[in-house]
N, C-alpha and C positions, 0 to 999 in steps of 0.2 A: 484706519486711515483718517477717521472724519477727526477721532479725539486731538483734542488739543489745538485744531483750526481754526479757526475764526473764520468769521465770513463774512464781509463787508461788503458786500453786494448781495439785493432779490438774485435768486435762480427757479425761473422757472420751468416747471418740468416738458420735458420734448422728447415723442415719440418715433422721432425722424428726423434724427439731424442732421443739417446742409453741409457739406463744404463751404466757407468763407464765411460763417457763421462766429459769432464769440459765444466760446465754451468756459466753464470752469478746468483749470488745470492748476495742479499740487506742484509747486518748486519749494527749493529752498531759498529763503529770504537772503542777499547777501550780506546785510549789515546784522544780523540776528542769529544767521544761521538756521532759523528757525523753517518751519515749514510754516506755508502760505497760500492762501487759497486767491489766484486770479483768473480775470479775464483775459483771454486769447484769441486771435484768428485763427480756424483749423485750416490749415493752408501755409505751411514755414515760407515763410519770405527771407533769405539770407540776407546778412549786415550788407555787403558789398553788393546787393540788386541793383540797379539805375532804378527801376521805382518799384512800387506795390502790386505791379499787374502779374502776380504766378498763373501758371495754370493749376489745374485740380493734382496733378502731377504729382505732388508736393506731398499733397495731405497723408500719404504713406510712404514711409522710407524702408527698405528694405533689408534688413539685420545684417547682410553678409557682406555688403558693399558700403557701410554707414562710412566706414576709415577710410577706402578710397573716393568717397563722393565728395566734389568740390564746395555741395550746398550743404552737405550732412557731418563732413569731416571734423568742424570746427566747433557745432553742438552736441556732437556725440562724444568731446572731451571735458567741455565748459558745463554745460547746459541741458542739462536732464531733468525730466519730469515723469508725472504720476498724470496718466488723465481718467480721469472717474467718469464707470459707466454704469448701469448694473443692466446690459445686455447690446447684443450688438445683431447686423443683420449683415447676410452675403445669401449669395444668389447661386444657384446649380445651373448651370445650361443641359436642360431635355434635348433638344433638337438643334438644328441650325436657325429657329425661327423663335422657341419656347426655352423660358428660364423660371424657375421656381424661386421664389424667398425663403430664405429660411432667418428664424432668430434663435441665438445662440445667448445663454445665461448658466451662472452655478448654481448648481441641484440646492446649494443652502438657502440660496436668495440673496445672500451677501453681495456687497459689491465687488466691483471690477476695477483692477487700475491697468489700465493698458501703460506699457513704457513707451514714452516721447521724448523727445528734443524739443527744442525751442529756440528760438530768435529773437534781436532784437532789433529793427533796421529804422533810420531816423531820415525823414528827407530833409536832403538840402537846402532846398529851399524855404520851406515852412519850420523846419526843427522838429515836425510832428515825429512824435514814437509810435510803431506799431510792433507789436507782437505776438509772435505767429507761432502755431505749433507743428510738428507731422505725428503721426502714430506710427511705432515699428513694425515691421510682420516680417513673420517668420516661415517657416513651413508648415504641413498643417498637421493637424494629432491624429488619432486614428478614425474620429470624431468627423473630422472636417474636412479630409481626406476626400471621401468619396462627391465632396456637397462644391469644394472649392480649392485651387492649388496653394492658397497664402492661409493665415489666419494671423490675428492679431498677437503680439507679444504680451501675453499677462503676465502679469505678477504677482507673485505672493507674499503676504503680507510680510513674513519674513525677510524679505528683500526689498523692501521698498527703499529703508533707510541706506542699506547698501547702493542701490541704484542712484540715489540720490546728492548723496555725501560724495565732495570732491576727491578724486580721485586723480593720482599718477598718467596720465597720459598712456605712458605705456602698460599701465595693469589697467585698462578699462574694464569691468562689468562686462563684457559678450556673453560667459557663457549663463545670464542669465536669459538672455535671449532665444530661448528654445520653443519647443511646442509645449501648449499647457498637459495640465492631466487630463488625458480625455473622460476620467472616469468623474472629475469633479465639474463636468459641464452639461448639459443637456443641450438636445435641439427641437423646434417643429418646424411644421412650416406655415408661413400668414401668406397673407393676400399682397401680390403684386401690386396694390396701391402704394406699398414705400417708394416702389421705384421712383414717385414723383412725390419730388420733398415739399412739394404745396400740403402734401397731408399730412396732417402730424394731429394724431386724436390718439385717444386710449387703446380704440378697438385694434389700430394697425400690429398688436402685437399678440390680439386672441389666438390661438388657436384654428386653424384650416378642419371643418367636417370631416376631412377625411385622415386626418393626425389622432394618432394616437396618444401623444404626448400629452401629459398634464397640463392644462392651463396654468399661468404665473399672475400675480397679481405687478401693477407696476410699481418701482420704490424710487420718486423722484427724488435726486441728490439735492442737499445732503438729507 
């Protein structure tokens, strides 16, 4: 995914990323064709919003409802992307009181491109452009099953350019939208500190004493 990108903006590396934060995300350039590495809000703001204020709401859209949703309808024909991660975090509920973190990565170490949509919404009154992204989720793999009801829609590398490249309305991309391979992913579980996105350091994604799991080294993008 990174070959061939360019990269015109610092990224620096984060162990804990916010909602309404700007992310790198992979589109296609529309004068080029090309692929293109920008900055985005995780949080889709639809073209037609009266202003910028989403809730978190946003930040995942749902794979089975993308074509009936009034905010997801219109980027999940136009407007696709790639967002580069190389690991992600969800949470187990123990009790009605206790939830566990877990972080989820490929056993290669390679990167992740979650599939996204994207926006682009201008105010009126300023002319300011923003834009915004959601990440899609799917049902979970066999993996992610027990730990959480969604997981994120990966992709593989084979598909990116398919996901990407304009497409027919009516032949949209869904069924790449699926659960990933469970067997090309691992899990542990880290320390309930992610839950508050004030932390964001290396350690948040060691390894828990009592995990089995091999420790991962981090590989900030690109």
């Amino acid at each position: 995914m990174r070959a061939g990108i360019r990269v015109p903006f610092d990224i620096e590396p984060s162990y804990n990323i916010a909602p309404m934060t700007c992310q790198p995300v992979v589109r296609l350039n529309r004068d080029t064709g090309e692929r293109e590495l920008v900055p985005m809000r995780w949080g889709l703001v639809p073209f037609w919003a009266r202003d910028a204020n989403v809730s978190h709401s946003t930040i995942n859209a749902n794979a089975e409802t993308l074509t009936m949703s009034q905010t997801y309808s219109e980027p999940i024909k136009h407007r696709r992307c790639l967002v580069p991660a190389d690991g992600f975090f969800e949470w187990k509920k123990l009790d009605a009181k206790n939830k566990q973190a877990f972080a989820f990565a490929l056993k290669d170490g390679s990167m992740i491109a979650f599939a996204g949509i994207w926006d682009q919404w201008r105010d009126k009154v300023t002319s300011q452009v923003l834009e915004t992204y959601s990440i899609i989720t799917t049902a979970p793999n066999e993996l992610m099953d027990p730990i959480h009801p969604r997981m994120p829609a990966i992709l593989a590398p084979r598909d990116y350019e398919r996901w990407l490249a304009p497409s027919d309305p009516a032949h949209l991309p869904m069924d790449l939208l699926r659960p990933f391979d469970s067997e090309q992913l691992k899990a542990w579980k880290v320390s309930t500190d992610v839950g508050n996105v004030k932390n964001d350091r290396p350690d948040l994604i060691d390894v828990q004493p009592e995990s089995k799991a091999p420790p991962r080294e981090p590989q900030p993008f690109p």
